[in-house]
N, C-alpha and C positions, 0 to 999 in steps of 0.2 A: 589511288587504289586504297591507300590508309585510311580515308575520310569514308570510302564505302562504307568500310567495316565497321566502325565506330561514330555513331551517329551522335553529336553533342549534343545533349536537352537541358542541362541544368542549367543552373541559372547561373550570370555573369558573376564574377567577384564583386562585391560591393553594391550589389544592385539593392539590395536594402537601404539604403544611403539615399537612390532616388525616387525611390516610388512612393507614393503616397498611403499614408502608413493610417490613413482615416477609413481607409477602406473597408475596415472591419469593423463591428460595432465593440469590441472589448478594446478599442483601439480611442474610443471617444471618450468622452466622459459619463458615468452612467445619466439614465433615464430618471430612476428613482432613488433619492436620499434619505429619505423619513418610514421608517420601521410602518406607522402606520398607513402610510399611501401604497408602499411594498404589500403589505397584508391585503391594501383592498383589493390591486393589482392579482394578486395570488386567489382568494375567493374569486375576482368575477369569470377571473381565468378559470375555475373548477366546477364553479357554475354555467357555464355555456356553452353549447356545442357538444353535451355530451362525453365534454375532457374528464368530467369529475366521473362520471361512471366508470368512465375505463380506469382510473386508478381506482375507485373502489374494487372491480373486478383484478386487477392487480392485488390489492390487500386481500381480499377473499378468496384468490388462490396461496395465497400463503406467505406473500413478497412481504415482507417487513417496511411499517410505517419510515421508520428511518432511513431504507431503502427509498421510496419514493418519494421522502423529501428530498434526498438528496437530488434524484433527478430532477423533483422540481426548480429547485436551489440552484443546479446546475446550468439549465436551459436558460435562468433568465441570467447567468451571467453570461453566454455564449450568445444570447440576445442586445446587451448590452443594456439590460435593466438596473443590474447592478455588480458590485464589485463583489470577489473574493469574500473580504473581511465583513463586508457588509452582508454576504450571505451566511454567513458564522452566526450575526446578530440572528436573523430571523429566521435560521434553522429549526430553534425550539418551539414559535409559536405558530408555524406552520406545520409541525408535528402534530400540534394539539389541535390545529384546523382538521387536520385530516382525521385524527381520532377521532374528533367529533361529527363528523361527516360521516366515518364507518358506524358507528354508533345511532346515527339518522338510516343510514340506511338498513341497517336491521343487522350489520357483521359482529356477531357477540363474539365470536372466536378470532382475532388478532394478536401478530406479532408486534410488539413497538421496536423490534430491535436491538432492545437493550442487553445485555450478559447480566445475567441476577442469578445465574448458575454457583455463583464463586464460592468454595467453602469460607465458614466463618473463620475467621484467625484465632481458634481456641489453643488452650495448652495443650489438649492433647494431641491438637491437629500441629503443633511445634514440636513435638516431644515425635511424633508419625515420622516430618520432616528430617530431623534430627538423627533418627534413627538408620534414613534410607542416604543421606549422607554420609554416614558411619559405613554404612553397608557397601556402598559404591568407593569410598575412599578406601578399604580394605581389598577389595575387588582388583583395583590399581596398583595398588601396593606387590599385589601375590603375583599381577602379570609385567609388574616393572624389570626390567634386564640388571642384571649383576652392575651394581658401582665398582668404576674402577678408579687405579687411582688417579688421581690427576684433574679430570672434569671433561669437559665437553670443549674446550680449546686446548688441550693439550695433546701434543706435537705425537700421534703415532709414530709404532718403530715399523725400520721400514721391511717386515711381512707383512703388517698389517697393510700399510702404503700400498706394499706389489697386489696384495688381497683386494682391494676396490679399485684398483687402474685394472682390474683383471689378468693379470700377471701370471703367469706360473714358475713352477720350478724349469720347466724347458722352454720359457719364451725368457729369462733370466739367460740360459745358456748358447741362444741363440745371436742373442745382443754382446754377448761380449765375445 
């Protein structure tokens, strides 16, 4: 009757140990080693089929270049084109593929992605900083609780004690 109710599905202990672990393509060794056989890889893939309009139409709705290299970046390592660190390499010059691609296609208005929002690090933007630090540590100070003596491991007396075990004056009277 136990076994009705609870059906096993997972998988055995250990079973990683015998199964054949080539199974997957991130599991081999990659496809492509060389930055420019990757790049050609990446062009003829955006040129064919129609794949490179739809990521244009991705950018020209508003997705960020950096966004869609990633996913391109992505797909070939879940492909087994290439590794992790080798898609770090050719992250940037796939970027500039694709810029230049939205640029062919006539996208004058694109995101790259980038934060170029940042204020500059001026004095007066430190002195700004300075100031709202000043302001908040003040802020802290006026809503910090009375110092007592002693600190923060030192041994309450015992009202304070009966006061956090929730104690009263009549559960005191009741106990003894």
């Amino acid at each position: 009757m136990a076994t009705e109710l609870f059906e096993l599905n997972g998988p055995i202990p250990g079973a990683n140990f015998t199964t054949d672990e080539r199974n997957y393509p991130w599991h081999r060794p990659p496809d492509i080693t060389d930055t420019d056989d990757a790049l050609d890889y990446i062009a003829e893939k955006m040129t064919g089929d129609n794949v490179g309009f739809r990521y244009m139409t991705m950018i020209e709705m508003g997705i960020s270049i950096a966004a869609v290299t990633d996913m391109l970046i992505t797909l070939g390592i879940a492909d087994g084109k290439w590794t992790p660190d080798f898609a770090i390499l050719i992250a940037g010059p796939t970027a500039r593929l694709l810029e230049i691609m939205a640029k062919s296609y006539g996208i004058t208005e694109y995101e790259m992605g980038l934060d170029n929002n940042a204020p500059e690090p001026t004095a007066a933007f430190a002195k700004a900083l300075a100031e709202q630090d000043e302001l908040e540590a003040e802020a802290i100070e006026e809503n910090a609780p009375e110092d007592t003596e002693g600190g923060l491991m030192t041994m309450p007396d015992q009202a304070e004690q009966d006061m956090m075990l929730g104690y009263g004056t009549e559960d005191e009277a009741e106990s003894e």
